[in-house]
HTML snippet that shows the backbone in 3Dmol.js (N, CA, C, O; Angstrom):
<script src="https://3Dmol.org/build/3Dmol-min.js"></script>
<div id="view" style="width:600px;height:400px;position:relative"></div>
<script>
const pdb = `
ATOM      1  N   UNK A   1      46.746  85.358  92.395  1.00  0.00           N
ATOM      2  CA  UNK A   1      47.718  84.670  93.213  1.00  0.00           C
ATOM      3  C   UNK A   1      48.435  83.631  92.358  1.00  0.00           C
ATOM      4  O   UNK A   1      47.795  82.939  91.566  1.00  0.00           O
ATOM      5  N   UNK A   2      49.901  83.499  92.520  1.00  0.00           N
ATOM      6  CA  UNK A   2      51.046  82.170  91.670  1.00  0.00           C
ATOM      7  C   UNK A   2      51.121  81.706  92.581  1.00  0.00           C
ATOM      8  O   UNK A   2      51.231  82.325  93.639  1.00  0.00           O
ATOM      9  N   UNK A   3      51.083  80.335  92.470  1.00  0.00           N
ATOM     10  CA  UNK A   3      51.440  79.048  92.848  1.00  0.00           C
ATOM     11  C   UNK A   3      52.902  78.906  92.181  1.00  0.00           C
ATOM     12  O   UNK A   3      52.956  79.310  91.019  1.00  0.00           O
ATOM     13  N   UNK A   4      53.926  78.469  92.654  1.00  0.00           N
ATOM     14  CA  UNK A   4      55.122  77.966  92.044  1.00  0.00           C
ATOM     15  C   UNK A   4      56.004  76.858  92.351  1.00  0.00           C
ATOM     16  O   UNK A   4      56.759  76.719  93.313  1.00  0.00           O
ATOM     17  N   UNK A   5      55.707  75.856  91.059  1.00  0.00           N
ATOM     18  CA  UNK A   5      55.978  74.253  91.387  1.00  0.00           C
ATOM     19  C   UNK A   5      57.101  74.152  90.980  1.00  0.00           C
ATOM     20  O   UNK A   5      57.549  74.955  90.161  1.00  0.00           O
ATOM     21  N   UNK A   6      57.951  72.934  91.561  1.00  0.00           N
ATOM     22  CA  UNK A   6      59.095  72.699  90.207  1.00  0.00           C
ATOM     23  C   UNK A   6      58.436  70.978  89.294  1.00  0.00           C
ATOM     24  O   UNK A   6      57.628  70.058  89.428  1.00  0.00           O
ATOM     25  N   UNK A   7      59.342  71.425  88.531  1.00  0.00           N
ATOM     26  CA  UNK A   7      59.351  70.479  87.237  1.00  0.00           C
ATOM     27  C   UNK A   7      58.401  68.804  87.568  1.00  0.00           C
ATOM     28  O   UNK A   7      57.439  68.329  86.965  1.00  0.00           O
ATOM     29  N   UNK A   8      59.149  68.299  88.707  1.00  0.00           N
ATOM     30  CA  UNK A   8      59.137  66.974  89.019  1.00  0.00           C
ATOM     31  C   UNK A   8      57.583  66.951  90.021  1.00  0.00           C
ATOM     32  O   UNK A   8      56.757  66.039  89.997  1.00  0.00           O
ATOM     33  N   UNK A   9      57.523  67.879  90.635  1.00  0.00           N
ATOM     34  CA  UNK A   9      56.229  67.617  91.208  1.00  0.00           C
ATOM     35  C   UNK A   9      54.769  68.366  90.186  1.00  0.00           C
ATOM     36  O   UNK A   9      53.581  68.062  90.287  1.00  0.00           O
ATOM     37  N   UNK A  10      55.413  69.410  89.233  1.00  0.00           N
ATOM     38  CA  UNK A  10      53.956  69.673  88.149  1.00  0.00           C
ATOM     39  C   UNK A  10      54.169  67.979  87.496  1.00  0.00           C
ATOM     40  O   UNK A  10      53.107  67.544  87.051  1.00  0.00           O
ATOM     41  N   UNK A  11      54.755  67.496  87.440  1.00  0.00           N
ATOM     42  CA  UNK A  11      54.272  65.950  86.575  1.00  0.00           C
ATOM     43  C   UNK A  11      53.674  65.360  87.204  1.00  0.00           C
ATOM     44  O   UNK A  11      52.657  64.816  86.774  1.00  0.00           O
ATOM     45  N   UNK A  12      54.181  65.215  88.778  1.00  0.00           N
ATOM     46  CA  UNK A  12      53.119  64.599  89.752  1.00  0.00           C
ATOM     47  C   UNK A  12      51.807  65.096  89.635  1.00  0.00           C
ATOM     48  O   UNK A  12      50.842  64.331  89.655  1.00  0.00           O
ATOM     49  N   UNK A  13      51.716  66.077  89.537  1.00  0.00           N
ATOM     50  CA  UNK A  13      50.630  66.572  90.224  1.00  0.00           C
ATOM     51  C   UNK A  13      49.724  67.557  89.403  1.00  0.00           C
ATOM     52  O   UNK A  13      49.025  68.423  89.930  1.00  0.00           O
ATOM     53  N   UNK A  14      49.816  67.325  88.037  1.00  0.00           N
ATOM     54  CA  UNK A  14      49.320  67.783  87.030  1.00  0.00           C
ATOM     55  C   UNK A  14      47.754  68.215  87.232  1.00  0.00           C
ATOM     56  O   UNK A  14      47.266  69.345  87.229  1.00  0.00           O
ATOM     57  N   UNK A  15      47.172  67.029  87.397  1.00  0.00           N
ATOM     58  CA  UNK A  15      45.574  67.111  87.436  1.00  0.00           C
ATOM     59  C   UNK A  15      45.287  68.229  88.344  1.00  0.00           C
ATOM     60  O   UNK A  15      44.665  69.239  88.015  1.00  0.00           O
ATOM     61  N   UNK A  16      45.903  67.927  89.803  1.00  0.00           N
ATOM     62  CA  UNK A  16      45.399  69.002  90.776  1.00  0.00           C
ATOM     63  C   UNK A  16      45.928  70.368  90.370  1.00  0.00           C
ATOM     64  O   UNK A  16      45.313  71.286  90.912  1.00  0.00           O
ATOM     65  N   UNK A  17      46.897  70.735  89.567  1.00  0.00           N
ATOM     66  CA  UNK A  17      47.872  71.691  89.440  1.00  0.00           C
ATOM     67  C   UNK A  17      46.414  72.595  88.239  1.00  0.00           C
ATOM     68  O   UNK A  17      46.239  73.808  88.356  1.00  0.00           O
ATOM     69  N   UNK A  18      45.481  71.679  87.117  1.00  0.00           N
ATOM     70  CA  UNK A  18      44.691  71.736  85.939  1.00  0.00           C
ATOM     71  C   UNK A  18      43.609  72.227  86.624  1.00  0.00           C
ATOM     72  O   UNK A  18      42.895  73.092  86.118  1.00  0.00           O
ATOM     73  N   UNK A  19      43.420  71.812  87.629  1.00  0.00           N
ATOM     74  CA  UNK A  19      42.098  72.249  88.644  1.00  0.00           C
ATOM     75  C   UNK A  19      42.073  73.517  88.959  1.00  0.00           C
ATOM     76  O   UNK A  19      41.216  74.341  88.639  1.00  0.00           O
ATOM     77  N   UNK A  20      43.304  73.719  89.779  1.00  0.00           N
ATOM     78  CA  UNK A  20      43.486  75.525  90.344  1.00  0.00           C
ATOM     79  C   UNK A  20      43.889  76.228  89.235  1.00  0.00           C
ATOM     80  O   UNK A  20      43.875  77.431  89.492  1.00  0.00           O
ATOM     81  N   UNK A  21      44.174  76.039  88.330  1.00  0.00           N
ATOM     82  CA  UNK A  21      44.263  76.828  87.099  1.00  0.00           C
ATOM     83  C   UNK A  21      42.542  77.254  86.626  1.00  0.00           C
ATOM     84  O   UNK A  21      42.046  78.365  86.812  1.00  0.00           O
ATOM     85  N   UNK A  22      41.878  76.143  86.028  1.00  0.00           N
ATOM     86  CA  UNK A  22      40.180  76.340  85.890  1.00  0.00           C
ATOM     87  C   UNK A  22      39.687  77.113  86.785  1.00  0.00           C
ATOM     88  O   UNK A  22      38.726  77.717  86.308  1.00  0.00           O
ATOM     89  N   UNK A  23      39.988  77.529  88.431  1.00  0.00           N
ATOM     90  CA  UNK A  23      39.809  78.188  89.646  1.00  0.00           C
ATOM     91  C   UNK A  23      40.053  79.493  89.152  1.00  0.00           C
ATOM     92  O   UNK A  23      39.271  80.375  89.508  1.00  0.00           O
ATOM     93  N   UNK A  24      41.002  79.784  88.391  1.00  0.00           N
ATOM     94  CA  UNK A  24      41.906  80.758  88.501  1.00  0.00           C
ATOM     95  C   UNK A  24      42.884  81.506  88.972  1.00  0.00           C
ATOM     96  O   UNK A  24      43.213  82.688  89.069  1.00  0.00           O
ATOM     97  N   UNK A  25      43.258  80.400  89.244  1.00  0.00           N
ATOM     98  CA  UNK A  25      44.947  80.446  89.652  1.00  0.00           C
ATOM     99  C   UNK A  25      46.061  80.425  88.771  1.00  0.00           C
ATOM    100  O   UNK A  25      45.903  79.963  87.642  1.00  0.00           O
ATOM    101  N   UNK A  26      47.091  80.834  89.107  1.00  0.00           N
ATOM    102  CA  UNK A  26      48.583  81.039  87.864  1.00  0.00           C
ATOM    103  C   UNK A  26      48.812  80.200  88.189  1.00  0.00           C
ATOM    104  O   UNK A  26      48.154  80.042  89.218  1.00  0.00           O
ATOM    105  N   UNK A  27      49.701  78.954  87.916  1.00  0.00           N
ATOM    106  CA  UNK A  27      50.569  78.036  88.001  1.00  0.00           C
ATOM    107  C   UNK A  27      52.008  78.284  87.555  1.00  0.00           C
ATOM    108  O   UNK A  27      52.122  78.018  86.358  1.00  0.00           O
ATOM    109  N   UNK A  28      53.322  78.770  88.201  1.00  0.00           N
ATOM    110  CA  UNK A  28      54.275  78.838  87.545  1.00  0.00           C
ATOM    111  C   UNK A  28      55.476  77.575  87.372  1.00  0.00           C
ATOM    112  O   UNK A  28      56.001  77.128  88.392  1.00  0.00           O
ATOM    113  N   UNK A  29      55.719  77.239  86.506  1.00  0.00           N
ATOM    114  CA  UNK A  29      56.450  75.851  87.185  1.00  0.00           C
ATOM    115  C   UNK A  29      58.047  76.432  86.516  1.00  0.00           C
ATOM    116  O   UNK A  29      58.278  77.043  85.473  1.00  0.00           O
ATOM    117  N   UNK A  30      59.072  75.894  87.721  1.00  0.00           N
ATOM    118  CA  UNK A  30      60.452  76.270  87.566  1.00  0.00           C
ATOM    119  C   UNK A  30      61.507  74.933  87.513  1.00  0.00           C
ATOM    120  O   UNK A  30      61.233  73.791  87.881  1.00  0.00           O
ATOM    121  N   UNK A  31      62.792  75.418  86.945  1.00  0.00           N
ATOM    122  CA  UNK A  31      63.512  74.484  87.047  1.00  0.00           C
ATOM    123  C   UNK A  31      64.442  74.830  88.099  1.00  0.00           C
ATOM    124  O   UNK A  31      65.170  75.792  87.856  1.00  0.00           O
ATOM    125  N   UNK A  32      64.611  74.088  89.533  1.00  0.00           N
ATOM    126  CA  UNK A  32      65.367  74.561  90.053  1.00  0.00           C
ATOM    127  C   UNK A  32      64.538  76.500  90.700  1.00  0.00           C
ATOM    128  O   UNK A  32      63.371  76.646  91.064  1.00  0.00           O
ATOM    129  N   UNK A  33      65.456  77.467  90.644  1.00  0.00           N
ATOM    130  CA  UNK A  33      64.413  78.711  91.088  1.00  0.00           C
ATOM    131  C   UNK A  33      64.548  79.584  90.219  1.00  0.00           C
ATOM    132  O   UNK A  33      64.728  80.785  90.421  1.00  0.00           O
ATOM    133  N   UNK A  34      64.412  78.615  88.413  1.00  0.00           N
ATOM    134  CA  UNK A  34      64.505  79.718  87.612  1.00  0.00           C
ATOM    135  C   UNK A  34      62.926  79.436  86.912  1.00  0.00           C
ATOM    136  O   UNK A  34      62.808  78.417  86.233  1.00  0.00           O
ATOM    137  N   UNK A  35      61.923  80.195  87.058  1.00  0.00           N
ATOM    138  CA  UNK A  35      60.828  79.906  86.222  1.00  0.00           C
ATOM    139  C   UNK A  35      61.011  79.263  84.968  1.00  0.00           C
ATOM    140  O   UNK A  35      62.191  79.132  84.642  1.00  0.00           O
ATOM    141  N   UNK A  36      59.923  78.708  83.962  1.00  0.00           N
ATOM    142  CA  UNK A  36      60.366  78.458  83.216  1.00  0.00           C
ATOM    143  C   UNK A  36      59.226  78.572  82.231  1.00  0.00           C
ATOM    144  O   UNK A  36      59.375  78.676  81.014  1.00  0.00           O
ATOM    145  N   UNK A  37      57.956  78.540  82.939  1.00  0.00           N
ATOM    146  CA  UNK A  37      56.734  78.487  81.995  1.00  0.00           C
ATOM    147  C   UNK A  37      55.857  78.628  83.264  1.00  0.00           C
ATOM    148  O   UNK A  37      56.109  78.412  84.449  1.00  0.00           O
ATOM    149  N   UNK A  38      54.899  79.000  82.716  1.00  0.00           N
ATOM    150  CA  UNK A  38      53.295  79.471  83.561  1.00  0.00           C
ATOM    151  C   UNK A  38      52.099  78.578  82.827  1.00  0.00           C
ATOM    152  O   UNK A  38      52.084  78.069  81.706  1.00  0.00           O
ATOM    153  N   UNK A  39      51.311  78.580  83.662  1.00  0.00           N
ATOM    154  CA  UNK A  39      49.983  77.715  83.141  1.00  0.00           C
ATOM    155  C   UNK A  39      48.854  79.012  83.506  1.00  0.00           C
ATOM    156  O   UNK A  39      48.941  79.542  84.613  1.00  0.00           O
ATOM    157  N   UNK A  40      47.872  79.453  82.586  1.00  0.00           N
ATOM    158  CA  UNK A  40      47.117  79.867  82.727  1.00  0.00           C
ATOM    159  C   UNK A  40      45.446  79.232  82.135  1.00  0.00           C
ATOM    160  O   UNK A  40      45.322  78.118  81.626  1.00  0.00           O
ATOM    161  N   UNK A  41      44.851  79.733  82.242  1.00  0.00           N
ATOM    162  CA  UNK A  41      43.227  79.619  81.849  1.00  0.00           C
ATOM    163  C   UNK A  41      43.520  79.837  80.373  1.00  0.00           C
ATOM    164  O   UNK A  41      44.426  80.561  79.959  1.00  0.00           O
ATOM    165  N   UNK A  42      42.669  79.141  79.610  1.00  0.00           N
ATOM    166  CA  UNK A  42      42.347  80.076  78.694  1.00  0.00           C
ATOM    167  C   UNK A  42      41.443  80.639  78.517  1.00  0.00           C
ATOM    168  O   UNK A  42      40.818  80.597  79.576  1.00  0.00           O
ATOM    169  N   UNK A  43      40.852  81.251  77.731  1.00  0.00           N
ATOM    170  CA  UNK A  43      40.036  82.522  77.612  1.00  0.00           C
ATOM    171  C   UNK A  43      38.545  81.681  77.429  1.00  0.00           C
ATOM    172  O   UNK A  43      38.878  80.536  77.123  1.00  0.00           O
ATOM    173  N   UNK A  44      37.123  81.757  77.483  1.00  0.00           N
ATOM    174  CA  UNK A  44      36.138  81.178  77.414  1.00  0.00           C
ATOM    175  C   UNK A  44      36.398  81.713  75.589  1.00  0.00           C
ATOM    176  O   UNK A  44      37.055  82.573  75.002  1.00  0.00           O
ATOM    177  N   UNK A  45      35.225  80.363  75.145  1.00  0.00           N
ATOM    178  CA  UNK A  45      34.948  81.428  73.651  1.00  0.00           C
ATOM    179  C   UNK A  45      34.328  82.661  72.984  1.00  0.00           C
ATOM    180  O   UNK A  45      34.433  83.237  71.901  1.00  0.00           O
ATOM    181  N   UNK A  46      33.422  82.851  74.470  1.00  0.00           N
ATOM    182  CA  UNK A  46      33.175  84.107  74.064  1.00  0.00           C
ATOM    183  C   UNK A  46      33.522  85.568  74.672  1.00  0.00           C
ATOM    184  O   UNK A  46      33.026  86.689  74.561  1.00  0.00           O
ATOM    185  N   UNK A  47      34.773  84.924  75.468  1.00  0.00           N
ATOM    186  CA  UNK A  47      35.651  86.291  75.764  1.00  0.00           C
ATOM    187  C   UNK A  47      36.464  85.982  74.700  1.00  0.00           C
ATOM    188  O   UNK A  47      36.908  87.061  74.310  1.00  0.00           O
ATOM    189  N   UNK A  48      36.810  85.274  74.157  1.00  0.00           N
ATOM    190  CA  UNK A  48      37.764  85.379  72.716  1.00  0.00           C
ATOM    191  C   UNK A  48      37.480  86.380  71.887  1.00  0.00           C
ATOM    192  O   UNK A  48      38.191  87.367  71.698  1.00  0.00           O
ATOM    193  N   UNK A  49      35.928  86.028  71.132  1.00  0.00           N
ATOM    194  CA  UNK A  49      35.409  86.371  70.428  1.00  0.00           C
ATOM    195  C   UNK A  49      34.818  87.743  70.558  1.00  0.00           C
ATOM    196  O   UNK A  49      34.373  88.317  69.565  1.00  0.00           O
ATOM    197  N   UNK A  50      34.794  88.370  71.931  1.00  0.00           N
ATOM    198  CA  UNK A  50      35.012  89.662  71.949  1.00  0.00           C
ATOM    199  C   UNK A  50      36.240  90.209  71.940  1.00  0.00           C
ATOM    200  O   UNK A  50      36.394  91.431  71.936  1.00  0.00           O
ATOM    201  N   UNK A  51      37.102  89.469  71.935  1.00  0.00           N
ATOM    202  CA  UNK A  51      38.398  90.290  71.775  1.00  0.00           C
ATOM    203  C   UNK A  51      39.092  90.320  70.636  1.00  0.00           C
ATOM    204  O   UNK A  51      40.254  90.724  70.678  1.00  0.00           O
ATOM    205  N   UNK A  52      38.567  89.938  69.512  1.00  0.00           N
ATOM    206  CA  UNK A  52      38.406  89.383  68.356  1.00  0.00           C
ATOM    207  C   UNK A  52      37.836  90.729  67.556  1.00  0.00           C
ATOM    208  O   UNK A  52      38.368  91.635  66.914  1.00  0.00           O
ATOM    209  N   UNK A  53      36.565  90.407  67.905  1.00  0.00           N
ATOM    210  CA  UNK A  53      35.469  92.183  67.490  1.00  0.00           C
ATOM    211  C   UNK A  53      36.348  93.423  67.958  1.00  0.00           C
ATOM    212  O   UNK A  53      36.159  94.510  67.412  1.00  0.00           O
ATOM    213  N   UNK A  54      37.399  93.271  69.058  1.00  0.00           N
ATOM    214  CA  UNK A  54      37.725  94.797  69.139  1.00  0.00           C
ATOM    215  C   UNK A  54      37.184  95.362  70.307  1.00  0.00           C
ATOM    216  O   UNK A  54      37.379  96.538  70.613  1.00  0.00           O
ATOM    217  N   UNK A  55      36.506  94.569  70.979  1.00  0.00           N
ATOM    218  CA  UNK A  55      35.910  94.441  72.369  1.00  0.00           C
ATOM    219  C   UNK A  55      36.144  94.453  73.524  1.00  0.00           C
ATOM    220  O   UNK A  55      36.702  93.361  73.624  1.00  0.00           O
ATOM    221  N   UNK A  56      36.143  94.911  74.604  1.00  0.00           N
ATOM    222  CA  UNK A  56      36.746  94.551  76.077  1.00  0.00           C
ATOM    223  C   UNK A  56      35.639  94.728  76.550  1.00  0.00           C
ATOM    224  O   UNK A  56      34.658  95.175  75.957  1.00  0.00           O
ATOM    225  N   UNK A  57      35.752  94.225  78.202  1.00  0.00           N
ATOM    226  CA  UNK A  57      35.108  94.368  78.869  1.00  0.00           C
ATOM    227  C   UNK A  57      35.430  95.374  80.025  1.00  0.00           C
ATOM    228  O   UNK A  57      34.631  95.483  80.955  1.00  0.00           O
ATOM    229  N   UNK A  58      36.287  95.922  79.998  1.00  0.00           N
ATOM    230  CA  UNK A  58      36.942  97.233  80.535  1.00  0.00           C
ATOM    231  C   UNK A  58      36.943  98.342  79.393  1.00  0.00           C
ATOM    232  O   UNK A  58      37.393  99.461  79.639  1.00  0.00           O
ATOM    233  N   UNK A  59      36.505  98.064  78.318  1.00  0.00           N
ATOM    234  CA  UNK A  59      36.620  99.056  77.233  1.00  0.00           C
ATOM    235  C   UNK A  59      37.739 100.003  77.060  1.00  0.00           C
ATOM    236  O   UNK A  59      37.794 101.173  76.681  1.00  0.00           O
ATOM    237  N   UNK A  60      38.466  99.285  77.389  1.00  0.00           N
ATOM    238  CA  UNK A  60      40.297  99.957  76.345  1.00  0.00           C
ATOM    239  C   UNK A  60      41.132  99.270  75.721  1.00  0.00           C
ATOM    240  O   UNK A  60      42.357  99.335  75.827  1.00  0.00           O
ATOM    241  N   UNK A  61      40.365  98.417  74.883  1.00  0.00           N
ATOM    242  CA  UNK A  61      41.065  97.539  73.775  1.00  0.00           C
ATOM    243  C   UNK A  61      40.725  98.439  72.671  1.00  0.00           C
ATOM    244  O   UNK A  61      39.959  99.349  72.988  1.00  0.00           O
ATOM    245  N   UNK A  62      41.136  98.401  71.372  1.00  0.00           N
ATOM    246  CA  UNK A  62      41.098  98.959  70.337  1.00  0.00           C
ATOM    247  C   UNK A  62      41.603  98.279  69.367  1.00  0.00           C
ATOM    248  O   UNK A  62      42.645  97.623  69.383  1.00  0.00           O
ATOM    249  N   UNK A  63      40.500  98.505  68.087  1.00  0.00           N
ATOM    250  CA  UNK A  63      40.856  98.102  67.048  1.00  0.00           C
ATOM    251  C   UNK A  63      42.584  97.679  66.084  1.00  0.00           C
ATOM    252  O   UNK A  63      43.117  98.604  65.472  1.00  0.00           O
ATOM    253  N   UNK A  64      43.121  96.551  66.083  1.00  0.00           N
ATOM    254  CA  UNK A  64      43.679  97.270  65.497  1.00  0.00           C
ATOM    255  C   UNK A  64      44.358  96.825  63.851  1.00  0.00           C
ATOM    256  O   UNK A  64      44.370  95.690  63.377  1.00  0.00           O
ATOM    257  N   UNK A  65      44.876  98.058  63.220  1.00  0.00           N
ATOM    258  CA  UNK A  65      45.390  98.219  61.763  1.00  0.00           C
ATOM    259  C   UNK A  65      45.892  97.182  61.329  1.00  0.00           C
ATOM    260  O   UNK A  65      46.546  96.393  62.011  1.00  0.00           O
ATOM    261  N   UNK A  66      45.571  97.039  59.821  1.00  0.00           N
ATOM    262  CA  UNK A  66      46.222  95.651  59.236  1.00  0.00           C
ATOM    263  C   UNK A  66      47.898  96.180  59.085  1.00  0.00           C
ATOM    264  O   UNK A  66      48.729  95.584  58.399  1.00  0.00           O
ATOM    265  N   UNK A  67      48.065  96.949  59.580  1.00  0.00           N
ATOM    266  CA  UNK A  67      49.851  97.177  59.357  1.00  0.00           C
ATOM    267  C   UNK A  67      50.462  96.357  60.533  1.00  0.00           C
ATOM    268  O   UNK A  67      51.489  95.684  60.436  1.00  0.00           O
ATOM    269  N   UNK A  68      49.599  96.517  61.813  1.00  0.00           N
ATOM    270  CA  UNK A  68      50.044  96.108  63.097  1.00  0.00           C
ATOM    271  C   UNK A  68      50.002  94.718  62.986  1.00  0.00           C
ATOM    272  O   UNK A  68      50.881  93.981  63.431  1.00  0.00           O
ATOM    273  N   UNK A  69      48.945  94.324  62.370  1.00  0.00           N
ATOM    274  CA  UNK A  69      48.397  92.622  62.722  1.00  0.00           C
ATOM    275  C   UNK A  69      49.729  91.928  61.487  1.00  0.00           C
ATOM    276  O   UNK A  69      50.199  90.800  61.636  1.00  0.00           O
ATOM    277  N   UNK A  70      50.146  92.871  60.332  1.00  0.00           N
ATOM    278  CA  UNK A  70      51.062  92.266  59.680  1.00  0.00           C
ATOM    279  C   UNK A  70      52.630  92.175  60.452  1.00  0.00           C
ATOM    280  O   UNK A  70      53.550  91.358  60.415  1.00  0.00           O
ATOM    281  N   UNK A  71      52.403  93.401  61.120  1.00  0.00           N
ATOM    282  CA  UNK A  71      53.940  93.514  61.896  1.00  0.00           C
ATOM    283  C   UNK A  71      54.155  92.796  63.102  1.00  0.00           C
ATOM    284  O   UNK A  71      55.254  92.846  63.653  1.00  0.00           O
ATOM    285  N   UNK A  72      52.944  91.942  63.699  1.00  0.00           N
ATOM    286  CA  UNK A  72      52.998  91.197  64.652  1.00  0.00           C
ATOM    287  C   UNK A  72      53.368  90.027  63.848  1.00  0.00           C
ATOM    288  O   UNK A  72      54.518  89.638  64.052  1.00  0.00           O
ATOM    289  N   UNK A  73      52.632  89.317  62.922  1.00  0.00           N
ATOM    290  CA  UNK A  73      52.799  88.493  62.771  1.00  0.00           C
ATOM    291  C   UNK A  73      54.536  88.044  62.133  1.00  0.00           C
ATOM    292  O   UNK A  73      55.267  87.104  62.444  1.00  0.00           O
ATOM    293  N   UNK A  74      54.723  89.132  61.187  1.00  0.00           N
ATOM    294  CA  UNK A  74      56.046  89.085  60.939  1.00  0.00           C
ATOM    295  C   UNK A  74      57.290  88.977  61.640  1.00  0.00           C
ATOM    296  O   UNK A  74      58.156  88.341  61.038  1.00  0.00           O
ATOM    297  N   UNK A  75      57.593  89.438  62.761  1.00  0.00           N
ATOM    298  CA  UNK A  75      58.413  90.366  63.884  1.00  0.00           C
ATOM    299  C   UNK A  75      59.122  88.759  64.191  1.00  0.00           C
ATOM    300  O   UNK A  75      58.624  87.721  64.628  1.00  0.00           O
ATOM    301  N   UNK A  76      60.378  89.081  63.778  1.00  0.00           N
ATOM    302  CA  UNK A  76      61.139  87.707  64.356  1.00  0.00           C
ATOM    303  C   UNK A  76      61.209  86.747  63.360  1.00  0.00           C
ATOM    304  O   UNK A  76      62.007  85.860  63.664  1.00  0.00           O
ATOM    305  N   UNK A  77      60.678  86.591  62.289  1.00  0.00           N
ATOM    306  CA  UNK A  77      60.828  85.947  61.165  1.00  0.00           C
ATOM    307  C   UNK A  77      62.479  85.920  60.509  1.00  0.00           C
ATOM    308  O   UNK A  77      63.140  86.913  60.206  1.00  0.00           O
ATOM    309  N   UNK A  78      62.673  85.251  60.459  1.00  0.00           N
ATOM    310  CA  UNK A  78      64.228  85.076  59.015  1.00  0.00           C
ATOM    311  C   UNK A  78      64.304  86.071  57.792  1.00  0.00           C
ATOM    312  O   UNK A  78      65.034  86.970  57.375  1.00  0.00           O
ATOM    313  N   UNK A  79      63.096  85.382  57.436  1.00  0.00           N
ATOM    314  CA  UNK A  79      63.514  86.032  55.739  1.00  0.00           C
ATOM    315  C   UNK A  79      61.912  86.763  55.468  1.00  0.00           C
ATOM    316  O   UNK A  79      60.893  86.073  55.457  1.00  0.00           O
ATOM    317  N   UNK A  80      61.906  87.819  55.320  1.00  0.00           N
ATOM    318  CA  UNK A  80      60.575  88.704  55.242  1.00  0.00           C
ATOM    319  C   UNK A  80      60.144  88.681  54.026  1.00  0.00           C
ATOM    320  O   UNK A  80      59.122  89.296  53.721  1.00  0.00           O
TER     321      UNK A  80
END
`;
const viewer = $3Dmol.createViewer("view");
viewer.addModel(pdb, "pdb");
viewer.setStyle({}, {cartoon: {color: "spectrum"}});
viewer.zoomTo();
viewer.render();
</script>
């Protein structure tokens, strides 16, 4: 489920907004009724760290190639 705040009341209301996020809730906050950014959870460390190993917990993640992990990281860069 999203929650969707605007700008002036996520400042208000940050803490409670930090709470239902830890819950697991989306937080989307907009300017006006154009989104603009989302607040999510982040990941515990050791769901990281299985996703890291190549791991899921639905088991359809997959390894992947140092070509990919170079072409992610590159992608959008200036000068290659």
């Amino acid at each position: 489920m999203s929650l969707t705040v605007k700008i002036g009341e996520a400042k208000t209301r940050l803490s409670e907004l930090l709470a239902k996020v830890e819950a697991g809730e989306e937080v989307v906050i907009a300017r006006g009724h154009e989104p603009i950014a989302r607040l999510t959870r982040v990941p515990k460390p050791e769901d990281f760290a299985a996703l890291v190993a190549g791991e899921s917990r639905a088991g359809q993640a997959r390894q992947s190639t140092r070509e990919e992990l170079i072409a992610w990281r590159d992608k959008g860069r200036r000068y290659q």
